[in-house]
Every structure is written in C-alpha cells, then in structure tokens.
C-alpha positions as CSV (number, residue, x, y, z in Angstrom):
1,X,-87.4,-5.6,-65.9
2,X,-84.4,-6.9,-66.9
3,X,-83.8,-3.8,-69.4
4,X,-83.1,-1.6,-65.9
5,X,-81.3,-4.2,-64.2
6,X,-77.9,-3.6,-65.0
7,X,-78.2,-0.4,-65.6
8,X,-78.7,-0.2,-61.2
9,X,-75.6,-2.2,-61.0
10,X,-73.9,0.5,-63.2
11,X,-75.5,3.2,-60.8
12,X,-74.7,1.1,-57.6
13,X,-70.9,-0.2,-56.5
14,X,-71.5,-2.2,-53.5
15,X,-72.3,-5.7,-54.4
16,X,-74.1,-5.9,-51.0
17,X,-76.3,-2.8,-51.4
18,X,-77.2,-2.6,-55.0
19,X,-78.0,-6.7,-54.4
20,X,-80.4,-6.0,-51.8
21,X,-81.9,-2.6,-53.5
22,X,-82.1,-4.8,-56.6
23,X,-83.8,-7.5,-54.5
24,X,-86.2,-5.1,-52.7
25,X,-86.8,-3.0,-55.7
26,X,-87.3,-6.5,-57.9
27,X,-90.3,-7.2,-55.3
28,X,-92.2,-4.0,-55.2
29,X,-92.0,-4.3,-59.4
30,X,-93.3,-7.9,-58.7
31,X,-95.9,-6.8,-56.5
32,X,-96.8,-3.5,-57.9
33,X,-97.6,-5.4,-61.3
C-alpha cells in the first residue's frame, strides 16, 4: 500500500486531486481487502 503511494503523487500534480484520489483510492484498497 504504501509501495504505490508515492508513485500516484509522482503520476498526479495537484496536491488537491491526487489527495483525494489517494484518499478515495486508499478506502476502496481498505475495503476491497
């Protein structure tokens, strides 16, 4: 989990965005798990 992490923060500019993709993404891992 946190092996992908920065590597959408690489992918992704926008503080804003990639926080709440991260955040939304993050969940579904959580959930999907």
């Amino acid at each position: 989990m946190h092996r992908y992490q920065p590597r959408v923060h690489c992918v992704y500019s926008p503080s804003s965005k990639a926080d709440e993709l991260l955040v939304q993404q993050t969940q579904a891992f959580r959930t999907f798990t």
